[in-house]
C-alpha positions in Angstrom: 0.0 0.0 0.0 1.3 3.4 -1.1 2.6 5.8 2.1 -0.6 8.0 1.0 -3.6 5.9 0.3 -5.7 6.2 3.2 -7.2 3.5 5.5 -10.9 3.1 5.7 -12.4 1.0 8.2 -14.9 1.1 11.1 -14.5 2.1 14.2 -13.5 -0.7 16.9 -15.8 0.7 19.6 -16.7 3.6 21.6 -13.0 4.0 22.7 -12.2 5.6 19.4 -15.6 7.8 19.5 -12.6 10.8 19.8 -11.5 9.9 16.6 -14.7 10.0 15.1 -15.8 13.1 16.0 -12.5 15.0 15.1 -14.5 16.4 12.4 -17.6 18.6 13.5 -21.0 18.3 12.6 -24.4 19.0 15.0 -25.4 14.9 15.6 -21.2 14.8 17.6 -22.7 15.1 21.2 -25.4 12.9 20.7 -23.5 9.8 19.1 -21.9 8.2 22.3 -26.0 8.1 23.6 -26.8 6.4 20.5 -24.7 3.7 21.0 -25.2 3.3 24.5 -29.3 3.3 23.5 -28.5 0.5 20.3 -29.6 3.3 18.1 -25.7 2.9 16.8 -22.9 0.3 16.2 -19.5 0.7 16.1 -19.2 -1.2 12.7 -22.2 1.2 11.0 -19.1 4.3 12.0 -16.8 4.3 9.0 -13.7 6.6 9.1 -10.8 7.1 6.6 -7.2 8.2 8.3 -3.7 8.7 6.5 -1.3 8.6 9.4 -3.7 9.0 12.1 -5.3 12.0 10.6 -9.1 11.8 9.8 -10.2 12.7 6.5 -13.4 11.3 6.1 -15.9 9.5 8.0 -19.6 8.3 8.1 -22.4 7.0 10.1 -25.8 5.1 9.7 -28.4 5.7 12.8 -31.1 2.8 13.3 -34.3 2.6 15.8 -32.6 0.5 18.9 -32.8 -3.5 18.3 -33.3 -2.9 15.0 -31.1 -5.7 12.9 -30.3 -3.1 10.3 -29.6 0.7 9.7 -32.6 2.8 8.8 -30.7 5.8 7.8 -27.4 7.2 7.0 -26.9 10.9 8.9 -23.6 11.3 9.0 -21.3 12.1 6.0 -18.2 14.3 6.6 -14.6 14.7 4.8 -11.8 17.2 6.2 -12.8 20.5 4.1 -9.3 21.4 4.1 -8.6 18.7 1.0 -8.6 20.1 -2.4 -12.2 20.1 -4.1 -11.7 16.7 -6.1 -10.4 15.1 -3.2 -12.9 15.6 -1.0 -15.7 14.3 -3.2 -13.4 11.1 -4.3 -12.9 10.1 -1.2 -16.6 10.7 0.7 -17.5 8.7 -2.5 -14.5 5.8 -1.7 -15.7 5.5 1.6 -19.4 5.6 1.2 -18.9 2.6 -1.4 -16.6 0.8 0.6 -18.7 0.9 3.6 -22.2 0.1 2.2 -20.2 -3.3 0.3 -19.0 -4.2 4.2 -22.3 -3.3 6.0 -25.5 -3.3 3.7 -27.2 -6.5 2.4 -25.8 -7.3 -1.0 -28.4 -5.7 -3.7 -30.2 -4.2 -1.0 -31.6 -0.3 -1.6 -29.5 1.6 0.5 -31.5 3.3 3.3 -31.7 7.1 2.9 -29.3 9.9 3.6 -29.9 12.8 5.7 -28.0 16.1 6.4 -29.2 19.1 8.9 -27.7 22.3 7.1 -28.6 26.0 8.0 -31.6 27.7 6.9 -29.6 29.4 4.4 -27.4 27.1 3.1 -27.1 28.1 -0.1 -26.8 31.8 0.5 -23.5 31.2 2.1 -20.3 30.2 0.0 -18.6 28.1 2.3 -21.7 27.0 3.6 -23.0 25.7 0.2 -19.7 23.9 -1.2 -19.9 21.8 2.3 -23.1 20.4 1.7 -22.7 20.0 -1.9 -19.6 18.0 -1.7 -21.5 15.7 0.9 -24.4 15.7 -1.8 -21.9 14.8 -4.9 -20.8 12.1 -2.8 -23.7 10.5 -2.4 -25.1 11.2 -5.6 -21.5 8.9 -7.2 -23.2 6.2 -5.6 -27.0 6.6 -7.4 -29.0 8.7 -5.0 -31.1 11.6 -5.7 -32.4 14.4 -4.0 -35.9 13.8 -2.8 -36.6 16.3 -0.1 -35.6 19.5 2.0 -37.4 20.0 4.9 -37.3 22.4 7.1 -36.7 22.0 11.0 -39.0 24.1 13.5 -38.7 24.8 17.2 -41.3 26.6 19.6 -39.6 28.0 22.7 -40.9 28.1 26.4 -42.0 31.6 26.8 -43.0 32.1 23.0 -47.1 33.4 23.6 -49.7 30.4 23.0 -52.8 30.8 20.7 -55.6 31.4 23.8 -58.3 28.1 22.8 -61.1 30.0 20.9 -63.9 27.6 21.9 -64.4 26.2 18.4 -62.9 23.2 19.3 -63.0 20.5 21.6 -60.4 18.1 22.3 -59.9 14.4 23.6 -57.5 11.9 23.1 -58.4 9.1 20.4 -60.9 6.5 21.6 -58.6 3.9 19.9 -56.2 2.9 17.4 -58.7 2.2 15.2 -60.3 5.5 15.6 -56.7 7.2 14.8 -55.8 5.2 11.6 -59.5 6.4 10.1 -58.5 9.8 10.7 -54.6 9.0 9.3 -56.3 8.1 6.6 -58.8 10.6 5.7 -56.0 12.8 6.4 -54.0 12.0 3.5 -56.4 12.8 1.0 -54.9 15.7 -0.6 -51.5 15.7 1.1 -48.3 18.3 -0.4 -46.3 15.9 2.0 -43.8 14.1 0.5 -43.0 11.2 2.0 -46.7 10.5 2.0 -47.0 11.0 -1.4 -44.3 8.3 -2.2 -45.9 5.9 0.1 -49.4 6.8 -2.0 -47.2 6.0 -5.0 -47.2 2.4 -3.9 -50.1 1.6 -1.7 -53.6 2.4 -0.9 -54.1 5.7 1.8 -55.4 3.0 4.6 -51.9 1.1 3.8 -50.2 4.3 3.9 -51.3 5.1 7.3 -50.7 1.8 8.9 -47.3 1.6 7.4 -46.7 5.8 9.4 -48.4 4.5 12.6 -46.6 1.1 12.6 -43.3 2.4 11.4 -42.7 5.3 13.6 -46.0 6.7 15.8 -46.7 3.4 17.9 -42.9 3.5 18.5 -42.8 6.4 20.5 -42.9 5.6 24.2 -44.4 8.9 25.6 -48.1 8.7 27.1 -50.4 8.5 24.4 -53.2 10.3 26.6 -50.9 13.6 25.2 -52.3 12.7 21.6 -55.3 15.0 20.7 -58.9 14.4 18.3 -60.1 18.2 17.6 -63.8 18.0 17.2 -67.0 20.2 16.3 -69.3 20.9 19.9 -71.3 18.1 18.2 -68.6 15.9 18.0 -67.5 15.7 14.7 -63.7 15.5 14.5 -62.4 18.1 12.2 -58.5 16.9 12.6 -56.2 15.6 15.2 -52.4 16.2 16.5 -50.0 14.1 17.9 -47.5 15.3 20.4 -44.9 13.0 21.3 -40.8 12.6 22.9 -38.5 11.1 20.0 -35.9 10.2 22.8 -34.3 13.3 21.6 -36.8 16.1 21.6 -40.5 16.7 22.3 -41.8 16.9 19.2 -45.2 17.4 17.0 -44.8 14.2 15.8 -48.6 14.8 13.0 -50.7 17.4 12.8 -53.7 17.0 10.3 -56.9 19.1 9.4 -59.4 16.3 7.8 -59.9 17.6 3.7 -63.7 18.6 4.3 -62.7 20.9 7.2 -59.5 22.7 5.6 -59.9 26.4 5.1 -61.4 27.4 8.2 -58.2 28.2 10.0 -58.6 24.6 12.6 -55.0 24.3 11.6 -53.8 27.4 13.7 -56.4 26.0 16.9 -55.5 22.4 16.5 -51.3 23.4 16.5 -52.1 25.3 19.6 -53.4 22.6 21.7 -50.4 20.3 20.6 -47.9 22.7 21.8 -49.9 23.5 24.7 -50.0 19.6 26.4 -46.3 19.6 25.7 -45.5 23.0 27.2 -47.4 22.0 30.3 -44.9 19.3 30.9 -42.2 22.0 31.4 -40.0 20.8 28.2 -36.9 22.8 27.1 -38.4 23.4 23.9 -40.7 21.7 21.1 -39.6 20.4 17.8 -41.7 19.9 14.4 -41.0 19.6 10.7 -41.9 19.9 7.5 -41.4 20.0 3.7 -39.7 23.1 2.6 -42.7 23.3 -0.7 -45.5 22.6 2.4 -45.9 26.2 2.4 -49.2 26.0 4.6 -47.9 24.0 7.2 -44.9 25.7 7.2 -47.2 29.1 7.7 -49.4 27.5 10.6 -45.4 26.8 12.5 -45.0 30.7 11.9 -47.8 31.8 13.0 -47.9 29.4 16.1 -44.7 31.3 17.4 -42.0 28.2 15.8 -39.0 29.8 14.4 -36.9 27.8 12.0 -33.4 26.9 13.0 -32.5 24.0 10.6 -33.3 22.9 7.3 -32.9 18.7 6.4 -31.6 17.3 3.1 -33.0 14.2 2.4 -31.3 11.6 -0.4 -32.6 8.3 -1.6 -31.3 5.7 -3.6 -35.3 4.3 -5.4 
């Protein structure tokens, strides 16, 4: 082997955690929890070093037991490299690790990055995510997604209820799915509209409760059914802890109550059963073309601090 061809490999263990986070990136203080929790593995942390510096490294993130990584969130290369360089060997590595660690012929699982709001605004800013996106891109991906990150802060003013709503949690799971999937009718989410591109709206909203909601181990007596005084349910949300964050983990108006501003009354009451349970802050998201939702956050007092790139591989 050549003095100057780098060595890629995983990392042996949390012992060498230092190592991986020589380079910086937001997801660094969290990464020795993850792998205390399972939602990490040493050999799913990929680093290439020449002489014990670190050029490059990566990381896939997975829900804890899981038998295989559900995402890759971490992608990084020393931006001190010339420009080639640092997409050639993000691009080595990425390949090299996905050979060792993903199931041959397997679609990889997607790629996200947390960049500023105004990422491409910035020059230094935009080459840094670019190069990460080139990278992945070498290896068949494609965009699919930017979303963009909210946050509501303790002390920010909440909406006063206007009495137009009620509120309860769901009877049952049965009750919540009908209303999942009534909700989807009309979505501008993405990630629902892919899942619509391949199965029915009912599937669609087993495969989000199954998948991620029902995961969740906060109370689910903090989940919420807006209704009419009579009873009807206009739309529902669902405030939950990620193990990271209190977060709004759905908010939906049903399609034949949308334009009556429910939106603004049903946000409120989310944020509201979280704030009453003295958290540090509240988290949401949404797709960066969702312009409504992304309005009803604004308007609710939720600033933006973060945008996410999301990259698939289908």
């Amino acid at each position: 082997m050549e003095q100057n061809e780098p060595i890629l490999r995983p990392i042996t263990g949390r012992e060498e955690l230092d190592v991986f986070n020589r380079l910086p990136y937001a997801l660094n203080g969290e990464l020795a929890d993850d792998l205390t929790q399972g939602r990490r593995r040493p050999e799913w942390m990929w680093v290439a070093q020449r002489g014990g510096r670190l050029l490059a490294r990566l990381a896939w993130w997975s829900r804890p037991g899981d038998a295989k990584p559900f995402l890759m969130d971490v992608l990084d290369v020393d931006d001190t490299l010339p420009g080639p360089e640092r997409v050639a060997l993000a691009t080595r590595l990425l390949r090299t690790a996905m050979a060792a660690t993903l199931p041959e012929g397997a679609t990889p699982p997607p790629y996200t990055r947390f960049v500023p709001p105004g990422w491409q605004d910035e020059a230094d800013t935009r080459q840094t995510v670019r190069d990460r996106m080139a990278a992945v891109e070498e290896t068949g991906a494609r965009l699919f997604v930017e979303r963009i990150r909210l946050e509501w802060r303790p002390g920010t003013p909440l909406g006063e209820p206007r009495g137009r709503l009620t509120f309860r949690p769901p009877q049952d799971t049965e009750e919540l799915l009908t209303l999942m999937t009534s909700a989807l009718e009309g979505t501008l989410d993405a990630h629902s509209l892919d899942d619509l591109s391949r199965m029915s709206l009912r599937e669609a909203a087993v495969s989000h409760y199954e998948d991620e909601l029902a995961r969740y181990k906060s109370p689910r007596d903090w989940w919420r059914v807006a209704t009419l005084p009579d009873g009807t349910p206009v739309g529902f949300v669902l405030p939950a802890h990620n193990g990271y964050n209190p977060i709004i983990a759905y908010l939906a108006v049903l399609p034949e109550h949308r334009g009556n501003g429910y939106i603004d009354d049903v946000l409120a009451e989310g944020t509201r059963v979280l704030a009453g349970q003295d958290v540090p802050r509240v988290r949401a998201s949404t797709d960066l073309g969702n312009v409504p939702m992304a309005r009803a956050f604004q308007r609710a007092g939720y600033v933006s601090f973060e945008h996410e790139i999301n990259m698939t591989w289908r």
